[in-house]
N, CA, C and O atoms as a GROMACS GRO file, in nm:
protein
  576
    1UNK      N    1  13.046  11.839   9.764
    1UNK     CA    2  13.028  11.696   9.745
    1UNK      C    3  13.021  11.622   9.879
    1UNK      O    4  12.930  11.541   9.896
    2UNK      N    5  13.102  11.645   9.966
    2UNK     CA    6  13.070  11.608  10.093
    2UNK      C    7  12.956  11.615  10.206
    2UNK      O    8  12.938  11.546  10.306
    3UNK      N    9  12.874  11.741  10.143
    3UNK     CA   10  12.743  11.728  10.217
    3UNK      C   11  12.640  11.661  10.141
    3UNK      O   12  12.530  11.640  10.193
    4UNK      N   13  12.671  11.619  10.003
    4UNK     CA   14  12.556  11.500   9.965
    4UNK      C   15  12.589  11.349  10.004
    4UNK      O   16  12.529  11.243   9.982
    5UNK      N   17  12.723  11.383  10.077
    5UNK     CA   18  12.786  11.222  10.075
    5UNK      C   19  12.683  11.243  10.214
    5UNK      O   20  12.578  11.183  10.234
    6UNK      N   21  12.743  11.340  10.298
    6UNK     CA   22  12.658  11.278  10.445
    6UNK      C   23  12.544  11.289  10.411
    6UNK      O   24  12.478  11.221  10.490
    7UNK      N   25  12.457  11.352  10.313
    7UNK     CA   26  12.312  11.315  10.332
    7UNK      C   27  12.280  11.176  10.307
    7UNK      O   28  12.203  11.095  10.358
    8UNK      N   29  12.391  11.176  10.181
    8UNK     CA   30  12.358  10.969  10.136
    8UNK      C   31  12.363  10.860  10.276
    8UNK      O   32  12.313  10.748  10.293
    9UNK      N   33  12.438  10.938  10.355
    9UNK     CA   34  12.493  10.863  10.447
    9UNK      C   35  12.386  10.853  10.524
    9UNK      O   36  12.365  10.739  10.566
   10UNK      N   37  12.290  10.960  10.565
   10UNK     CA   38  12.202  10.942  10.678
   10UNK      C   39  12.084  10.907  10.557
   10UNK      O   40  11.976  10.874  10.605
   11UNK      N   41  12.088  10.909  10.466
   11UNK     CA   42  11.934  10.814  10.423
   11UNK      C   43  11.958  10.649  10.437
   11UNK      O   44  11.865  10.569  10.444
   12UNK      N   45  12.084  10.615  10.440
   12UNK     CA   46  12.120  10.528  10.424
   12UNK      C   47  12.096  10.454  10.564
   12UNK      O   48  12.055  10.338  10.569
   13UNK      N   49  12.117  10.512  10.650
   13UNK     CA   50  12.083  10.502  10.800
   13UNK      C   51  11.883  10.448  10.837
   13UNK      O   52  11.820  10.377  10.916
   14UNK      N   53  11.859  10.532  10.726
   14UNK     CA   54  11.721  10.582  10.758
   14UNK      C   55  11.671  10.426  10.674
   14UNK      O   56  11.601  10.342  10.730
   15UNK      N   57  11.722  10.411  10.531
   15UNK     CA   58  11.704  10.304  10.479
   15UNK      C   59  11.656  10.150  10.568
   15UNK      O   60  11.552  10.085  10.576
   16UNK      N   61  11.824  10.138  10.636
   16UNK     CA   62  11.798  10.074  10.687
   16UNK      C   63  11.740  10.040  10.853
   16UNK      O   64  11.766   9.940  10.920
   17UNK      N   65  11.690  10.110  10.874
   17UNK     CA   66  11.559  10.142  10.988
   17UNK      C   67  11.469  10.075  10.979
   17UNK      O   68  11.418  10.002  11.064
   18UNK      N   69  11.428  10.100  10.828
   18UNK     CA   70  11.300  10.104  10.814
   18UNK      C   71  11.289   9.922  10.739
   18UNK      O   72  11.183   9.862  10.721
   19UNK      N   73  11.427   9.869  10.707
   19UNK     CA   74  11.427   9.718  10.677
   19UNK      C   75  11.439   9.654  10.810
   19UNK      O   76  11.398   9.538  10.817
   20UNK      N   77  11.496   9.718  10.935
   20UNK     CA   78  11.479   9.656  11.015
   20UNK      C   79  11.304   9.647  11.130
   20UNK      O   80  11.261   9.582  11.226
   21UNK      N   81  11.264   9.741  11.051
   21UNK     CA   82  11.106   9.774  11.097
   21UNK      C   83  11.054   9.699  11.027
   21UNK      O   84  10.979   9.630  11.097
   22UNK      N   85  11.046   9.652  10.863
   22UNK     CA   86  10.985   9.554  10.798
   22UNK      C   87  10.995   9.433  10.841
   22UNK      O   88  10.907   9.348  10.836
   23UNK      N   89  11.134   9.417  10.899
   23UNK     CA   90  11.210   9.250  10.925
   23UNK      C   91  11.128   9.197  11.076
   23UNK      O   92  11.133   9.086  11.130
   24UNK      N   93  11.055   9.321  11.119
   24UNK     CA   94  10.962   9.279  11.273
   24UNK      C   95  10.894   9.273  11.224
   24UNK      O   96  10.864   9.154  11.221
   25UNK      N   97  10.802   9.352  11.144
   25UNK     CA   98  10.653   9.305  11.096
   25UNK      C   99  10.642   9.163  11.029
   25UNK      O  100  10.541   9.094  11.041
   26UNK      N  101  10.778   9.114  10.940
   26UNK     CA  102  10.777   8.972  10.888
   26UNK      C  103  10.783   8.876  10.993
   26UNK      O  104  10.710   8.777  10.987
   27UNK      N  105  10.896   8.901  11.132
   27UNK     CA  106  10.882   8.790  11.189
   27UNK      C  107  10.771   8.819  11.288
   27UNK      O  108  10.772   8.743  11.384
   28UNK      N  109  10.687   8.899  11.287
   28UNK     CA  110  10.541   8.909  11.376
   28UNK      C  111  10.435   8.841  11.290
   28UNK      O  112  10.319   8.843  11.331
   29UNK      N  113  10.464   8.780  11.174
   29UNK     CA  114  10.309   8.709  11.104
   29UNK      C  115  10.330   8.550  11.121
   29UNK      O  116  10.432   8.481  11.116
   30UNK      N  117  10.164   8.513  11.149
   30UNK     CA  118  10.086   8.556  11.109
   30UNK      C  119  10.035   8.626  11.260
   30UNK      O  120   9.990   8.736  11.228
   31UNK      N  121  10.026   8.614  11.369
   31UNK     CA  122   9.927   8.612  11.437
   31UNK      C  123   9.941   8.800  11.546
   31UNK      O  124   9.864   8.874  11.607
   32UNK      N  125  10.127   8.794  11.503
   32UNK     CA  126  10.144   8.926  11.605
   32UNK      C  127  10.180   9.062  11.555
   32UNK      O  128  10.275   9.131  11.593
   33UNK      N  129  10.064   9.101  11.438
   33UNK     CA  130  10.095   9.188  11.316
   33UNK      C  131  10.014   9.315  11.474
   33UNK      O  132   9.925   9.299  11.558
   34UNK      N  133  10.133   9.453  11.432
   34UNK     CA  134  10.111   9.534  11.513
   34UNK      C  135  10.058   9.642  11.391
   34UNK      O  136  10.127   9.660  11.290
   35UNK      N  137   9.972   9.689  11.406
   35UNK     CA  138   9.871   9.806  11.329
   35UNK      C  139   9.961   9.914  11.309
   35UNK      O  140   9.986   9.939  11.191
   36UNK      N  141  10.020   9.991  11.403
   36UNK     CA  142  10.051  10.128  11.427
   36UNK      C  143  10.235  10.061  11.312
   36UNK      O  144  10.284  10.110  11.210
   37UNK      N  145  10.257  10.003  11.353
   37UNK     CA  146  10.383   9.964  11.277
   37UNK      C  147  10.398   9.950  11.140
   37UNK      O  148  10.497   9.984  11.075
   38UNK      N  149  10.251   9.875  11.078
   38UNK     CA  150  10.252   9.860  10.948
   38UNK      C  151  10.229  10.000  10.880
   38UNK      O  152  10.274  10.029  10.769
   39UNK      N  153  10.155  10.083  10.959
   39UNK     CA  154  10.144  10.234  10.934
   39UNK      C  155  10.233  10.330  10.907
   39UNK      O  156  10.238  10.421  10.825
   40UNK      N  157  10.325  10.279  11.017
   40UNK     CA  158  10.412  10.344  10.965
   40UNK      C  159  10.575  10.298  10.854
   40UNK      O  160  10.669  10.365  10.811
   41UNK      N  161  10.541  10.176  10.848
   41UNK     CA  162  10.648  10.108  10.730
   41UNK      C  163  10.586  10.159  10.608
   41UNK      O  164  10.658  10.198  10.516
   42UNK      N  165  10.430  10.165  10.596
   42UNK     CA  166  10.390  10.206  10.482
   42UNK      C  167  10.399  10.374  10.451
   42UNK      O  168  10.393  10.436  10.345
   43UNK      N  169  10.406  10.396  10.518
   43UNK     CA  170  10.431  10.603  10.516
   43UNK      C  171  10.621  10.595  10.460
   43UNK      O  172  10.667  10.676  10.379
   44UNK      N  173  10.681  10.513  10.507
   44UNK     CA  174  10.827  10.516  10.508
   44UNK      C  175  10.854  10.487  10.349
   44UNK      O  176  10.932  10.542  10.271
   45UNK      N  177  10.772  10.393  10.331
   45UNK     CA  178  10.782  10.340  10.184
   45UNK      C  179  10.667  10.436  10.055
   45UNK      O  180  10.602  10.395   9.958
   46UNK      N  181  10.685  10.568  10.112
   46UNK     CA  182  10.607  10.607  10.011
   46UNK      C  183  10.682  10.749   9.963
   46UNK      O  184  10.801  10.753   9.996
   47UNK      N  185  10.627  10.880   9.882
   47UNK     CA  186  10.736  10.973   9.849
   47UNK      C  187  10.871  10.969   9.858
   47UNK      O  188  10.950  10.976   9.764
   48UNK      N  189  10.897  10.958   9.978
   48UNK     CA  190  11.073  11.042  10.033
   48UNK      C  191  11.122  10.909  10.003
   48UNK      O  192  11.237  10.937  10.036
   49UNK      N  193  11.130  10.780   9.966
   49UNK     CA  194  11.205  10.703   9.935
   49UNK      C  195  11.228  10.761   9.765
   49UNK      O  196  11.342  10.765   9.717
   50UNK      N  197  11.106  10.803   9.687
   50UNK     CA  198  11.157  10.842   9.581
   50UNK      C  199  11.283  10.935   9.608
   50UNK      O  200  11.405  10.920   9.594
   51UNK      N  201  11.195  11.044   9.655
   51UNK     CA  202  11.318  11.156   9.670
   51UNK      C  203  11.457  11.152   9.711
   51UNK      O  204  11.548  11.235   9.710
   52UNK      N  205  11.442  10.984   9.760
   52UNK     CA  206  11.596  10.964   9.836
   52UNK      C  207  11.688  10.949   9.640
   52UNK      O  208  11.776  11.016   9.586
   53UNK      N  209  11.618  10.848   9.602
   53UNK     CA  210  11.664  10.808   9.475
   53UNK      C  211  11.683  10.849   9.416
   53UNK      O  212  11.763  10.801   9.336
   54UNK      N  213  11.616  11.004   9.390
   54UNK     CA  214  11.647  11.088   9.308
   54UNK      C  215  11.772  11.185   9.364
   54UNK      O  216  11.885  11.200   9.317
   55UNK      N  217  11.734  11.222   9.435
   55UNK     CA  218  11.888  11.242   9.530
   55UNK      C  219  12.019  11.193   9.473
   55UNK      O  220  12.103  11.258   9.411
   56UNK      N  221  12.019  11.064   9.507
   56UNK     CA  222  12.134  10.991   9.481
   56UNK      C  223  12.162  11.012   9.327
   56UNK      O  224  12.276  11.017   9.281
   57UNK      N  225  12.061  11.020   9.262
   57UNK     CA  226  12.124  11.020   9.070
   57UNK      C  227  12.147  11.114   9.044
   57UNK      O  228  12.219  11.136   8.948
   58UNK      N  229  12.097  11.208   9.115
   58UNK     CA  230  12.122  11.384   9.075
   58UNK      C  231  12.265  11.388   9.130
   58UNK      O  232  12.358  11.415   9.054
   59UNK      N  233  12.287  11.356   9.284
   59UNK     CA  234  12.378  11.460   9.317
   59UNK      C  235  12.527  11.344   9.345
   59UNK      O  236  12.639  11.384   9.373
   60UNK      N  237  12.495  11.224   9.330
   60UNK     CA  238  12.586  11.113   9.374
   60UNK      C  239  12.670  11.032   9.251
   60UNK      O  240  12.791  11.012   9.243
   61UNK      N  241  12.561  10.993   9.157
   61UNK     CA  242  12.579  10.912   9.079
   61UNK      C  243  12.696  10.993   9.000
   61UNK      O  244  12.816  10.972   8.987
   62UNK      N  245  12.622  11.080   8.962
   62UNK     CA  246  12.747  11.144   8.853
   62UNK      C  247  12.913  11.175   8.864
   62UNK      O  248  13.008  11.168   8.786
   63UNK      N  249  12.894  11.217   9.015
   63UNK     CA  250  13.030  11.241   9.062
   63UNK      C  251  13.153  11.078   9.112
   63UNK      O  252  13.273  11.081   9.139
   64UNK      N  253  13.049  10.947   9.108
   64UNK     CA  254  13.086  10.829   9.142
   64UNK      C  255  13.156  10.829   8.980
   64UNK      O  256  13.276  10.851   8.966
   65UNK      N  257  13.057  10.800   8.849
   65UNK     CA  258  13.120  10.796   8.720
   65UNK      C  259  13.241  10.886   8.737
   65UNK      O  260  13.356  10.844   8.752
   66UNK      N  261  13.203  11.029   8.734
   66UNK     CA  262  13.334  11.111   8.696
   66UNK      C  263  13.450  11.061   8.780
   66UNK      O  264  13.545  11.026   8.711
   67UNK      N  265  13.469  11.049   8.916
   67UNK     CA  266  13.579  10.976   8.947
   67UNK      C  267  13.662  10.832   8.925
   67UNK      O  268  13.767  10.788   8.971
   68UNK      N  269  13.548  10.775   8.819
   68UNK     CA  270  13.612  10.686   8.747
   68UNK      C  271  13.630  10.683   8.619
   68UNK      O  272  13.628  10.589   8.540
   69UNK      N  273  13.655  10.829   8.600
   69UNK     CA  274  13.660  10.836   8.438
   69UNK      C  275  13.569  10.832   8.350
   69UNK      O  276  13.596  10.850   8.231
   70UNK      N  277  13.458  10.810   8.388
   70UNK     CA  278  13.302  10.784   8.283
   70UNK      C  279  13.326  10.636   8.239
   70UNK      O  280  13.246  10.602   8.152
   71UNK      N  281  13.393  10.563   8.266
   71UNK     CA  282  13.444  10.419   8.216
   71UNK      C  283  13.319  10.407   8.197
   71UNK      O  284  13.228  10.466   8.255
   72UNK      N  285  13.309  10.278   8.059
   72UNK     CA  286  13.200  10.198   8.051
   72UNK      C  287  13.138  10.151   8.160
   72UNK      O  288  13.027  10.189   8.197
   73UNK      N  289  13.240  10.027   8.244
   73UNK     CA  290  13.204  10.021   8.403
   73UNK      C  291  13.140  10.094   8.481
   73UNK      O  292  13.039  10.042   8.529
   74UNK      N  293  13.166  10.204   8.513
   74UNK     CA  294  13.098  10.346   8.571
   74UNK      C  295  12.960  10.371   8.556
   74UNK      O  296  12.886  10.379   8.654
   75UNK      N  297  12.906  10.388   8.395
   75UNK     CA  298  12.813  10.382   8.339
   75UNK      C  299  12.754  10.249   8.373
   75UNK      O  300  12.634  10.276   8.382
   76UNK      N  301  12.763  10.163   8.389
   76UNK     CA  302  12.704  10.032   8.370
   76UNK      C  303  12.656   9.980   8.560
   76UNK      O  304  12.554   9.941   8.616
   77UNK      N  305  12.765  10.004   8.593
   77UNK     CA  306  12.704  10.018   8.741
   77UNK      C  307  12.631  10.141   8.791
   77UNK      O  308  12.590  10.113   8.903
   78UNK      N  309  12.598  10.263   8.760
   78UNK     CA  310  12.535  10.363   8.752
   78UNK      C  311  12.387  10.317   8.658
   78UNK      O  312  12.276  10.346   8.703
   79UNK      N  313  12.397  10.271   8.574
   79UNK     CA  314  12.238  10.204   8.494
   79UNK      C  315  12.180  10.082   8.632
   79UNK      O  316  12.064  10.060   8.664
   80UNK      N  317  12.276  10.036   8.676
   80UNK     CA  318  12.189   9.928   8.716
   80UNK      C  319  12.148   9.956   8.845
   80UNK      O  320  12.050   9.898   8.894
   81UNK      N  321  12.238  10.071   8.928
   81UNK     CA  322  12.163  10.110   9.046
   81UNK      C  323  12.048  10.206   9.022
   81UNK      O  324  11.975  10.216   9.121
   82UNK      N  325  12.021  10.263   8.940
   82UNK     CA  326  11.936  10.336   8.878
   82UNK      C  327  11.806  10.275   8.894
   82UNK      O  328  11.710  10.313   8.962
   83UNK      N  329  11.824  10.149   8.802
   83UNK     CA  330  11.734  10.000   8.791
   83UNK      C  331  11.688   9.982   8.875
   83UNK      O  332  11.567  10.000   8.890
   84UNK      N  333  11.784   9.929   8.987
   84UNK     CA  334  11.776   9.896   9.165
   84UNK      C  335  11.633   9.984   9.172
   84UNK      O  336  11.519   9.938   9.170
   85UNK      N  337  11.681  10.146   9.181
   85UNK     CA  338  11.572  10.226   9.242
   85UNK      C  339  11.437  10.204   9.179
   85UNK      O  340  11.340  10.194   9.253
   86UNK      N  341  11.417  10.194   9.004
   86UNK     CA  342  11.298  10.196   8.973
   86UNK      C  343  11.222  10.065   9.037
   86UNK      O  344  11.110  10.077   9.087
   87UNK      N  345  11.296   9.929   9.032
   87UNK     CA  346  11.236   9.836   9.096
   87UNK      C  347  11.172   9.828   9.251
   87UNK      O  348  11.075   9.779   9.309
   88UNK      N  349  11.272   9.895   9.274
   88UNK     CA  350  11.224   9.911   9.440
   88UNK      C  351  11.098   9.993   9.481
   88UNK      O  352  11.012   9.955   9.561
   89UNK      N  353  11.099  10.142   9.397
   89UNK     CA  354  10.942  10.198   9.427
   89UNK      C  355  10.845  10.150   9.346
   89UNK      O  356  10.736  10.206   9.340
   90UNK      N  357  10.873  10.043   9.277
   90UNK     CA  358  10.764   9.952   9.215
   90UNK      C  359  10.747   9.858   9.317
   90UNK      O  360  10.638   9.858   9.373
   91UNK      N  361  10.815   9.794   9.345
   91UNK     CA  362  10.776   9.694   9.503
   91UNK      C  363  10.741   9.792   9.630
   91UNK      O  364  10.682   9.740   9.725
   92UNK      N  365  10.760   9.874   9.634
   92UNK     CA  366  10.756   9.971   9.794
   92UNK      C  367  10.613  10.017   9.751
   92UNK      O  368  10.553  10.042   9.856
   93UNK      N  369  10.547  10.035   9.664
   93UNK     CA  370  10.420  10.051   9.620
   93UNK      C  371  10.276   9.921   9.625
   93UNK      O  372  10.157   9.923   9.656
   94UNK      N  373  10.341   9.853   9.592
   94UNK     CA  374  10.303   9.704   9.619
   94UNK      C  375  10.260   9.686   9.779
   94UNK      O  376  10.147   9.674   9.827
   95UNK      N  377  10.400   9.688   9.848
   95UNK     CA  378  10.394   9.706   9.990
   95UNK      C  379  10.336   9.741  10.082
   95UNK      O  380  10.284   9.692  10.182
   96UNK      N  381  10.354   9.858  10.026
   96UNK     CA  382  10.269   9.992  10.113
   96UNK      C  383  10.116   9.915  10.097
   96UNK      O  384  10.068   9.853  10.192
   97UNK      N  385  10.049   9.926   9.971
   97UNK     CA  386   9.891   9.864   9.962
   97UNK      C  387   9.859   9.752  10.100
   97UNK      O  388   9.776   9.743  10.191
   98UNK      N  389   9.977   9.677  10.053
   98UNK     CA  390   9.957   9.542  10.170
   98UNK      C  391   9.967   9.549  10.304
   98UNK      O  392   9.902   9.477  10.380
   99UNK      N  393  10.068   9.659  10.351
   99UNK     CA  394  10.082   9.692  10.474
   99UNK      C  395   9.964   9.806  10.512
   99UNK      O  396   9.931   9.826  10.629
  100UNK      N  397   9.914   9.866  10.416
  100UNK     CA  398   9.804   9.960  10.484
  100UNK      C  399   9.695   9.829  10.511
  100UNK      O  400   9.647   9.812  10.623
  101UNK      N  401   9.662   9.744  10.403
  101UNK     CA  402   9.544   9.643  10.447
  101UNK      C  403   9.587   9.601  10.564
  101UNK      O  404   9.496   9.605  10.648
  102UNK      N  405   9.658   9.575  10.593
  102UNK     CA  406   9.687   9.467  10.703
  102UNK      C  407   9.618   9.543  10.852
  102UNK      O  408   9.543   9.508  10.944
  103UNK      N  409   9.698   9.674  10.809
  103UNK     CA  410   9.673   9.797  10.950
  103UNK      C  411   9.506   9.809  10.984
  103UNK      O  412   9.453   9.814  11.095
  104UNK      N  413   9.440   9.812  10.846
  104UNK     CA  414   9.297   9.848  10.792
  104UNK      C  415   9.239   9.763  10.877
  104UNK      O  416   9.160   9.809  10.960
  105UNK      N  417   9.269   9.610  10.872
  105UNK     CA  418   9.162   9.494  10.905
  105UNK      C  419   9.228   9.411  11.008
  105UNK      O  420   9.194   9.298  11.040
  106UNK      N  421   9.344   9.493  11.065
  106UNK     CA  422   9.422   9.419  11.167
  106UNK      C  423   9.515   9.255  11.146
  106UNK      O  424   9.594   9.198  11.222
  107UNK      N  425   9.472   9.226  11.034
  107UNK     CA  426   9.567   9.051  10.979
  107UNK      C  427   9.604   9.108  10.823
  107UNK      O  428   9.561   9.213  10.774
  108UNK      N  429   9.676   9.033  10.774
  108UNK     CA  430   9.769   9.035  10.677
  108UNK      C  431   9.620   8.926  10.569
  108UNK      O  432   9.562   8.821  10.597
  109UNK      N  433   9.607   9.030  10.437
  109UNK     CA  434   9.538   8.962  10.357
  109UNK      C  435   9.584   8.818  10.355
  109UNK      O  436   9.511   8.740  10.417
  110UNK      N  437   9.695   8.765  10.293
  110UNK     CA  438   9.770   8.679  10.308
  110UNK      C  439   9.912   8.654  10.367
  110UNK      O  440  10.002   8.679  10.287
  111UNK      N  441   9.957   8.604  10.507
  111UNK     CA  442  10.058   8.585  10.589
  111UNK      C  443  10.176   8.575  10.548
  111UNK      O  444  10.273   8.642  10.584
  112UNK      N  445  10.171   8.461  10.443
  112UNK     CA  446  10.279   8.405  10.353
  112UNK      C  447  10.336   8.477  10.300
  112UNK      O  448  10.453   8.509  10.318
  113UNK      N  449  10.233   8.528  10.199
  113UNK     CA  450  10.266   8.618  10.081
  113UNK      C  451  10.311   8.765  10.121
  113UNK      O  452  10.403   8.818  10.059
  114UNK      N  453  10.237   8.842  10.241
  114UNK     CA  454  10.290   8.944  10.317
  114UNK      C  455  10.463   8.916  10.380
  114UNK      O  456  10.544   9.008  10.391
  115UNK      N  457  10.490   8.781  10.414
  115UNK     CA  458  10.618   8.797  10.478
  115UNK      C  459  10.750   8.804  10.363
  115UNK      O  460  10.860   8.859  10.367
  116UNK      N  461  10.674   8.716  10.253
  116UNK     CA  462  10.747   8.666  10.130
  116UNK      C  463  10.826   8.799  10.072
  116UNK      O  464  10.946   8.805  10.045
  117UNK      N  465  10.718   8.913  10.059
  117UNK     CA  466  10.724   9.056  10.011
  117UNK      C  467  10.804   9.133  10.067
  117UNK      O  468  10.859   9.226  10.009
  118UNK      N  469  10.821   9.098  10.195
  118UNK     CA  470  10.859   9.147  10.287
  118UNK      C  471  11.044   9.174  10.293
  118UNK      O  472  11.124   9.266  10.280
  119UNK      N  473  11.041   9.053  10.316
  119UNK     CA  474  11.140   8.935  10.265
  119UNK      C  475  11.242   8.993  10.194
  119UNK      O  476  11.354   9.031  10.230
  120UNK      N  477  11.173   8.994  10.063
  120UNK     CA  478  11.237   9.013   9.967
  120UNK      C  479  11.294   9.146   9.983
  120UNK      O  480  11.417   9.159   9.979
  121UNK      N  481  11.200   9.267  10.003
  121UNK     CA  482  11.203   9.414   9.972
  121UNK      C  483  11.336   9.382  10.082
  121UNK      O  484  11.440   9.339  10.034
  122UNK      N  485  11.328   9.401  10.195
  122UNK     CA  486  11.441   9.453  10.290
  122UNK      C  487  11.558   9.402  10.230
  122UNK      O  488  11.662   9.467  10.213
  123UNK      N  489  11.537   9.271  10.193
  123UNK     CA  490  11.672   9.196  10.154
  123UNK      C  491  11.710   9.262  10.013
  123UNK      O  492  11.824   9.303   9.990
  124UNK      N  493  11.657   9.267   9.966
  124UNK     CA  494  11.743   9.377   9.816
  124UNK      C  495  11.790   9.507   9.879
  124UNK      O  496  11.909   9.536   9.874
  125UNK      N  497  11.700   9.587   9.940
  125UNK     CA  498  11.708   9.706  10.019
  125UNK      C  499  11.840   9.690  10.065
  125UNK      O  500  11.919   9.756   9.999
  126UNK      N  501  11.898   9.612  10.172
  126UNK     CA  502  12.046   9.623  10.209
  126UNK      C  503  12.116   9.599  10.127
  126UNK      O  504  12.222   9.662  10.127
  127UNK      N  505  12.091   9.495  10.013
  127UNK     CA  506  12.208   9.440   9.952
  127UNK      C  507  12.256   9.576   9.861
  127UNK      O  508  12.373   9.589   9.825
  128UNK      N  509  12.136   9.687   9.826
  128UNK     CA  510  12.166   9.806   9.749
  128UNK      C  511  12.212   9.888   9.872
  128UNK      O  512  12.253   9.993   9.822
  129UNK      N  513  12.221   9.893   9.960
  129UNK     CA  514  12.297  10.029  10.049
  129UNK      C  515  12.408   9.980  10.061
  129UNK      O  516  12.496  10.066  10.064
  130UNK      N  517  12.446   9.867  10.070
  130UNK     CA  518  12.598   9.796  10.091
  130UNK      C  519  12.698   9.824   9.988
  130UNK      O  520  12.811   9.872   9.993
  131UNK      N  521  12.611   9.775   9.878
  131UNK     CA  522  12.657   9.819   9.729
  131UNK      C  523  12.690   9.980   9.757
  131UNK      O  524  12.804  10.023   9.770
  132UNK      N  525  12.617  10.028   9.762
  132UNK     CA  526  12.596  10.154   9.769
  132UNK      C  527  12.744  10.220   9.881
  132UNK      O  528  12.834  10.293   9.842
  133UNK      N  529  12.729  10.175   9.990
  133UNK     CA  530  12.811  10.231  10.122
  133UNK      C  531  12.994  10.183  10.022
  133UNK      O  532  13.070  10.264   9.970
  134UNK      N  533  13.004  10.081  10.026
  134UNK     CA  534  13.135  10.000   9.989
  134UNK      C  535  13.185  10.007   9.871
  134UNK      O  536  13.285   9.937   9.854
  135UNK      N  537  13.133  10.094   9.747
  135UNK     CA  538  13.173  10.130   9.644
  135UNK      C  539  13.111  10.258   9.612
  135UNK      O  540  13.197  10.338   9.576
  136UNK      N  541  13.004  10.304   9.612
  136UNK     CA  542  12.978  10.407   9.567
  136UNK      C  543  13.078  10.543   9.675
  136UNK      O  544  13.163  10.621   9.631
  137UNK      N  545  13.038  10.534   9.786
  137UNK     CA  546  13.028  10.612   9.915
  137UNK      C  547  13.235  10.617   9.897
  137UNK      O  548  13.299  10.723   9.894
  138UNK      N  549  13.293  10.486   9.890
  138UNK     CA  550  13.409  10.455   9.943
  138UNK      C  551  13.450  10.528   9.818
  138UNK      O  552  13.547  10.592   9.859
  139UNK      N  553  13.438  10.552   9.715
  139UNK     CA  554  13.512  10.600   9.598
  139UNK      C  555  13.491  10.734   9.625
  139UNK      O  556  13.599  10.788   9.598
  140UNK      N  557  13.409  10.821   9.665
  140UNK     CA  558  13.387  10.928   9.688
  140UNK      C  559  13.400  10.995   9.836
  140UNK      O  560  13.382  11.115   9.856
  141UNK      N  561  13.426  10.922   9.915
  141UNK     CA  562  13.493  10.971  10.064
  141UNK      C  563  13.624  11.018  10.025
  141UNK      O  564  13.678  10.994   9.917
  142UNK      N  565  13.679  11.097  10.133
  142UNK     CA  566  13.799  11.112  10.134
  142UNK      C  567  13.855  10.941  10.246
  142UNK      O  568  13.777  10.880  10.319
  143UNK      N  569  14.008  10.903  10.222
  143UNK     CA  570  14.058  10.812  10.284
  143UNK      C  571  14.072  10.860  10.450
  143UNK      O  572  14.084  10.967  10.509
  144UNK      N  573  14.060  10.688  10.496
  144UNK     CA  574  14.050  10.749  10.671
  144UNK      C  575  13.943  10.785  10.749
  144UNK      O  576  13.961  10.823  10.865
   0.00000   0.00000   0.00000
């Protein structure tokens, strides 16, 4: 159990990399959108974020419930990070399209709407690793 915790741990790392790589491409629009960057936010946001997610439900989730007994609670915060994930590679898909155009034609189809997206994704993105680090991670570490 401890070597899926440190893997959670370094995707979690990796997670947030790649919100702080989005959070430059947002405050670079409209005019200082870097090509090679959106290239690679969009590669970041594609497969291995699934695989991170699946990761986590296979080898994380279950052992978070069982140490709380399977409580309803348990279950219920286990459904909704679940949720978290399907929403997110539904937006990271979205993304990716917009950040490859951008790379494609060098400007952001739309500035606004590119930062808006942007925006949003990173900012859920942490608020689920936090969630994630401070209850999931902390119930399943050893103390210390």
């Amino acid at each position: 159990m401890l070597d899926a915790v440190a893997v959670m741990r370094r995707a979690h790392v990796a997670k947030l990399a790649l919100c702080d790589r989005l959070e430059a491409i947002a405050d670079s629009l409209p005019a200082g959108l870097n090509r090679r960057e959106c290239l690679l936010a969009a590669r970041a946001l594609g497969p291995g974020m699934a695989e991170t997610h699946r990761f986590e439900e296979i080898e994380i989730y279950p052992h978070f419930a069982a140490s709380l007994g399977q409580s309803a609670e348990a279950r219920k915060t286990v459904a909704r990070l679940k949720h978290e994930h399907f929403e997110d590679e539904g937006y990271a898909a979205e993304l990716r399209d917009a950040l490859r155009f951008a790379a494609r034609w060098r400007r952001a189809q739309n500035p606004e709407t590119l930062g808006f997206m942007l925006r949003g994704f990173f900012g859920a993105v942490r608020r689920h690793v936090a969630f994630e680090r401070d209850h999931v991670l902390a119930q399943l570490s050893p103390p210390g």
